[in-house]
C-alpha positions as CSV (number, residue, x, y, z in Angstrom):
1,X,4.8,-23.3,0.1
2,X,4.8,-19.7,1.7
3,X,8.3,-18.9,2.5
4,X,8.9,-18.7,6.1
5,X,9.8,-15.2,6.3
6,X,6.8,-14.5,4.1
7,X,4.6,-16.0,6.6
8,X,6.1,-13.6,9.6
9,X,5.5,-10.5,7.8
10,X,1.8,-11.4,7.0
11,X,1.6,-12.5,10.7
12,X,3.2,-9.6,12.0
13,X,0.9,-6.8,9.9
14,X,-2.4,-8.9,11.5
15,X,-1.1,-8.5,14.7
16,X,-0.4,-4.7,14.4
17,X,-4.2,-4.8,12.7
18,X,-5.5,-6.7,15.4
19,X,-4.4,-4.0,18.0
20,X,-5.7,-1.3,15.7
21,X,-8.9,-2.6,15.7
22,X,-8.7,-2.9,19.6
23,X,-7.6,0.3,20.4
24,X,-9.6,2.0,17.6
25,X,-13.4,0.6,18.9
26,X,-12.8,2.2,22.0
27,X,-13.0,5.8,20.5
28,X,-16.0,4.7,18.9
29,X,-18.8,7.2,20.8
30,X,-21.1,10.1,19.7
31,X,-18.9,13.4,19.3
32,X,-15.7,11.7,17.8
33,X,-14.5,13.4,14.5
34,X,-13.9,11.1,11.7
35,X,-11.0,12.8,11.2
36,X,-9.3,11.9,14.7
37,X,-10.5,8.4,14.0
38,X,-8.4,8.3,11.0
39,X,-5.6,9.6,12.5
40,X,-5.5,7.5,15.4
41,X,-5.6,4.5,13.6
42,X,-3.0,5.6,11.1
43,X,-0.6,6.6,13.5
44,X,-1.1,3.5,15.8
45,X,0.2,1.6,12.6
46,X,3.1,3.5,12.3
47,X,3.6,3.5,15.9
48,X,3.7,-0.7,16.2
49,X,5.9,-0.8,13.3
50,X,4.0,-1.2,10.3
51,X,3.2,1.3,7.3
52,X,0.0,1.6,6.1
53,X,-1.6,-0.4,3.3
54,X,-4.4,2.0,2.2
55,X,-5.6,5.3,3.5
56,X,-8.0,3.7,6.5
57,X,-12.1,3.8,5.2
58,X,-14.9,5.2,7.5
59,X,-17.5,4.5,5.9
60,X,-21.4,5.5,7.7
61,X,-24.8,4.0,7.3
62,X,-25.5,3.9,3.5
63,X,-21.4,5.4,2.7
64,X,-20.3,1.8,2.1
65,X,-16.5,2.4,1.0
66,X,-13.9,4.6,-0.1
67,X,-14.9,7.6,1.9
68,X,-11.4,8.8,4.1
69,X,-11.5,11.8,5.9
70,X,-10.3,15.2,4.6
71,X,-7.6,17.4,6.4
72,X,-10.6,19.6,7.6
73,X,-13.2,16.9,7.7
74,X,-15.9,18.1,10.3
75,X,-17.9,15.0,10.2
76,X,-18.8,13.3,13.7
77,X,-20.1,10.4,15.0
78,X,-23.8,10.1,16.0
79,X,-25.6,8.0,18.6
80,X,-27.2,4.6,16.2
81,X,-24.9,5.5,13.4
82,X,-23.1,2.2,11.2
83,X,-19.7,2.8,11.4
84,X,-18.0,0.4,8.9
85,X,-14.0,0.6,9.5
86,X,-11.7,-0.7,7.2
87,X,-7.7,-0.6,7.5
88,X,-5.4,-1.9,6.4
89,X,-1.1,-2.5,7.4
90,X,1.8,-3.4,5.4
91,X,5.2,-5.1,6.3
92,X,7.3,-5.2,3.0
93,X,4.2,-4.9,1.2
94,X,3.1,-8.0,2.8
95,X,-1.0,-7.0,3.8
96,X,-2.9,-7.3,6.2
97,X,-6.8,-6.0,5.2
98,X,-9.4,-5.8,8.2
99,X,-13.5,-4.3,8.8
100,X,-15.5,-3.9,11.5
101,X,-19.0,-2.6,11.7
102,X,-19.9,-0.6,14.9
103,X,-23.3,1.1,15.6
104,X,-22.3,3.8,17.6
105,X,-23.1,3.9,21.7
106,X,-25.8,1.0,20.7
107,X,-26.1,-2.6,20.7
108,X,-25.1,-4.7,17.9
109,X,-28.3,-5.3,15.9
110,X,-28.7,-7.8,13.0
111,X,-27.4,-5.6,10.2
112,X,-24.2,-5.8,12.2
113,X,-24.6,-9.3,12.9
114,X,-25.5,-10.3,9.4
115,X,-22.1,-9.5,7.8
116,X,-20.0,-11.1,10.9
117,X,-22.2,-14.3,10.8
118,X,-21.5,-14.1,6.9
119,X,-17.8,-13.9,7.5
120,X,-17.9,-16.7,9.7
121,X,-19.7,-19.2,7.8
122,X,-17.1,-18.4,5.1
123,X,-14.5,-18.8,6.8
124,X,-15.6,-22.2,7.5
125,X,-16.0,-22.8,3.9
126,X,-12.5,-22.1,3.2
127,X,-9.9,-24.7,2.2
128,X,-8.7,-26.0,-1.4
129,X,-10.1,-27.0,-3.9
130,X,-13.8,-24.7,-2.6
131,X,-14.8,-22.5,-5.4
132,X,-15.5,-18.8,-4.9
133,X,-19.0,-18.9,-5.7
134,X,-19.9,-21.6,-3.3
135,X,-18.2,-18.9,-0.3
136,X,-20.5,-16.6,-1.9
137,X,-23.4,-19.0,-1.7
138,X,-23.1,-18.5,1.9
139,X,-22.3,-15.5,2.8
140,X,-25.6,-15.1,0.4
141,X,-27.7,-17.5,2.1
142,X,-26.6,-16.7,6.2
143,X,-27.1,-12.5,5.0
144,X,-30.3,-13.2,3.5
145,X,-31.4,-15.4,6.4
146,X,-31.7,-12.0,8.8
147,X,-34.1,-10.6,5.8
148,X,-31.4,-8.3,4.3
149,X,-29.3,-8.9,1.4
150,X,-25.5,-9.1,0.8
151,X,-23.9,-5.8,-1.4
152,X,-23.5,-8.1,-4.8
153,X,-21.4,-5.6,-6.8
154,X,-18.5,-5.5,-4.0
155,X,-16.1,-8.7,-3.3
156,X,-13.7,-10.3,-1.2
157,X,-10.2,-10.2,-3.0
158,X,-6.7,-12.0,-3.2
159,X,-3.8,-10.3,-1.3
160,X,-0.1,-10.4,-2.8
161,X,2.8,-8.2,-1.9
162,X,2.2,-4.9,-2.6
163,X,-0.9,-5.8,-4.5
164,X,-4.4,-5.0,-2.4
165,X,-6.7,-6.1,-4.7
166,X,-5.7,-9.0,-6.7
167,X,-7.1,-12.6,-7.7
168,X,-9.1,-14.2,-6.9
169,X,-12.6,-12.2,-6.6
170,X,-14.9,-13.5,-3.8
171,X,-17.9,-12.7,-4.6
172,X,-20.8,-12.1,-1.9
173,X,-23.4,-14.5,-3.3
174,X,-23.3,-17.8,-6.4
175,X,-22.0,-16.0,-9.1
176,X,-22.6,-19.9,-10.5
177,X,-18.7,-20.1,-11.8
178,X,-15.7,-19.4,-9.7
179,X,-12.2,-20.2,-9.1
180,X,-10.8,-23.1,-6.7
181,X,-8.5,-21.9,-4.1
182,X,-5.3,-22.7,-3.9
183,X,-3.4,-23.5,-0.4
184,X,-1.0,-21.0,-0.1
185,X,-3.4,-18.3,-1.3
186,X,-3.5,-15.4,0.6
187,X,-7.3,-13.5,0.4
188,X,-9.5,-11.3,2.1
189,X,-13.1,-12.0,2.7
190,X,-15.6,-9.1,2.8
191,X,-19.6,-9.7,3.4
192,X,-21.3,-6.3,3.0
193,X,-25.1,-6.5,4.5
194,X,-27.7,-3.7,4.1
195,X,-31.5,-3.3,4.4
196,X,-31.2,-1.3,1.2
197,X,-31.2,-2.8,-2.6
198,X,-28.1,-4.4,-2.4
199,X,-25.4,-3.0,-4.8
200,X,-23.7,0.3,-4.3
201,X,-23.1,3.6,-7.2
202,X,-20.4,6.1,-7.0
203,X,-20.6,8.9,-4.8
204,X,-19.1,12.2,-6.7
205,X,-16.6,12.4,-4.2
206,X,-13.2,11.2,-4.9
207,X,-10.6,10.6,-1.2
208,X,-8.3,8.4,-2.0
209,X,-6.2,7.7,-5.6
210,X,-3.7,5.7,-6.9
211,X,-0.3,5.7,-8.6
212,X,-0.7,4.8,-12.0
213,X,2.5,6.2,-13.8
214,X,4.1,9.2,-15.3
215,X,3.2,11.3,-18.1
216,X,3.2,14.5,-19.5
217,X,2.5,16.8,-16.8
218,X,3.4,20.6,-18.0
219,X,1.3,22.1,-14.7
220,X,4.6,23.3,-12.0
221,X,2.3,22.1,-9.3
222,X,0.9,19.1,-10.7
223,X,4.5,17.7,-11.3
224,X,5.5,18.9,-7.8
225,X,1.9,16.8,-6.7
226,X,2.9,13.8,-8.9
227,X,6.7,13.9,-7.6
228,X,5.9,13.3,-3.7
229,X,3.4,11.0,-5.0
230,X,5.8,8.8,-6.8
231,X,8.3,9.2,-3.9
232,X,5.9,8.0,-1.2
233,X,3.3,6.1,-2.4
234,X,4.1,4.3,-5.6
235,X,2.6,0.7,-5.2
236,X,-0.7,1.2,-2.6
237,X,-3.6,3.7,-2.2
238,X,-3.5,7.2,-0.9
239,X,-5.3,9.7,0.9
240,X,-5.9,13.2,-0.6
241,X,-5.5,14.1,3.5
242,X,-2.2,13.2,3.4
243,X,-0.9,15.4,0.4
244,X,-3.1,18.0,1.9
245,X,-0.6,17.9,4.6
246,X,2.1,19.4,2.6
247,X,0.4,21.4,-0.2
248,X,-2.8,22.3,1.7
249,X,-6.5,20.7,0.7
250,X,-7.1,23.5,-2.2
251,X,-3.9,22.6,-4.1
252,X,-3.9,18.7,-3.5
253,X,-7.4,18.9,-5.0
254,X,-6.6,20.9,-8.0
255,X,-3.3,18.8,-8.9
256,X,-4.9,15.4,-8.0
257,X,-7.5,16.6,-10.7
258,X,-4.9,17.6,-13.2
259,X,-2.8,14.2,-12.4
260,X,-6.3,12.0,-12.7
261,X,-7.1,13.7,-16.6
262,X,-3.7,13.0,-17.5
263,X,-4.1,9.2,-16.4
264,X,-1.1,9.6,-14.0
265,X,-3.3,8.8,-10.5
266,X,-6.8,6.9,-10.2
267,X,-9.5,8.2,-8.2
268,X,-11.4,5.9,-6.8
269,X,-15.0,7.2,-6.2
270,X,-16.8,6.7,-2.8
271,X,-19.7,4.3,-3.2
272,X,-22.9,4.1,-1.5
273,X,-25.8,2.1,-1.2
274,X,-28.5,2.4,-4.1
275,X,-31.3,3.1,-2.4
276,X,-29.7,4.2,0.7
277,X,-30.0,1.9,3.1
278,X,-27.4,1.4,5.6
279,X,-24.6,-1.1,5.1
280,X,-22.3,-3.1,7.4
281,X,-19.2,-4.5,6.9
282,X,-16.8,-7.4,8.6
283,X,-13.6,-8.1,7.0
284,X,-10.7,-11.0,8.0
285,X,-7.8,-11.6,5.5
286,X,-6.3,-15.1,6.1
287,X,-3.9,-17.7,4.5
288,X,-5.7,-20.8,2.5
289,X,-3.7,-23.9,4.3
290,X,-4.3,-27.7,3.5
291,X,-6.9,-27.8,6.6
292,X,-9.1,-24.6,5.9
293,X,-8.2,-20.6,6.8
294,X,-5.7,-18.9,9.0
295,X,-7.3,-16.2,9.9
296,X,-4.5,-13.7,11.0
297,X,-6.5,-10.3,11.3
């Protein structure tokens, strides 16, 4: 059993995600910079009392994840443009991991449709005992049923303290073996739709990175870098944005480099759709009980 103050903390980071996502899809028109976006949303965390689990993703059209605003990002919204939002907040490391797809200043269409419909058929799916692969069977089978097919190479994911990405994997279509969940398990279900090929590449661009450990830095500003790194972000996800906050975008990018060949900090590469077709995204995380899914984002 989930200890009872456990359970408040997961509650309380889906409630703070919950008004994010609220309060977020209202700045959602043509002419919005990516970069306010972000900010917004990763203040508003702060602001309701939660830190933040993972620099916030804005992914758009075939950019299907991992793509956060620079400090000088001049990207802006257009009129029809998939805006896939991610975020994510944190109470004691306890996560709450949410998406949303909007097209913006434009009617939900069924690319958007397809991944929420997904989601919820999944959701419905979810108790102990069900094997991965069968959620993936239908989140397969409800995606493919709009003609568009489900991003195989991306997954739904378990959620542990301090850990964003954990067991089990939830894939997005019969994988033909998977793992039985377990009540108590804590997991985050992702269906990724697109009218493109249906698995996603890296991008050459590298946003956000990852605290992997110290070693041998002899670079001044890379251990300065790696020091603040350590200091503020040394379980969960970072943005290059905020270092470049403190040591300006031209150093952050030449000590993350240094700090990523010496295997100190992971990049994680932005990924986008194969062919480039555009992508939607709807994300819930939720808490495997005895009688299915609560869903608390």
């Amino acid at each position: 059993m989930m200890p009872p103050d456990v359970h408040e903390k997961y509650l309380h980071a889906g409630e703070i995600t919950k008004k994010v996502k609220e309060s977020s899809r209202a700045l959602l028109h043509e002419g919005v910079t990516y970069v306010d976006l972000a900010r917004h949303i990763e203040s508003s965390i702060v602001e309701l009392g939660g830190t933040w689990a993972f620099p916030v993703n804005i992914s758009v059209n075939n950019v299907t994840a991992h793509y956060t605003p620079t400090i000088d990002d001049t990207g802006v919204f257009h009129r029809g443009d998939y805006v896939k939002v991610d975020l994510g907040a944190q109470v004691d490391g306890y996560i709450a991991d949410t998406a949303y797809t909007v097209r913006v200043d434009s009617p939900d269409d069924d690319l958007v449709n397809a991944s929420r419909d997904a989601l919820m058929a999944a959701i419905d799916m979810v108790r102990p005992g069900v094997r991965t692969n069968e959620i993936g069977r239908v989140i397969d089978e409800t995606i493919r049923g709009y003609g568009l097919k489900p991003i195989e190479n991306l997954t739904g994911h378990g959620l542990d303290q301090y850990v964003q990405h954990g067991p089990p994997s939830i894939p997005n279509f019969d994988t033909g073996h998977g793992a039985p969940l377990e009540e108590g398990a804590v997991i985050a279900i992702e269906p990724f739709a697109t009218d493109g090929g249906g698995r996603v590449v890296d991008d050459e661009r590298c946003l956000i990175f990852k605290y992997l450990g110290d070693r041998p830095v002899r670079l001044p500003l890379a251990r300065q870098v790696l020091a603040t790194i350590r200091r503020e972000y040394p379980a969960l996800p970072f943005a290059q944005r905020w270092l470049s906050e403190v040591y300006t975008r031209r150093k952050t990018e030449f000590a993350l480099k240094y700090l990523v060949r010496s295997s100190c900090v992971y990049a994680f590469n932005v990924l986008k759709e194969v062919d480039g077709g555009s992508v939607s995204q709807t994300e819930h995380s939720m808490i495997v009980t005895k009688d299915g899914a609560e869903v608390y984002t």
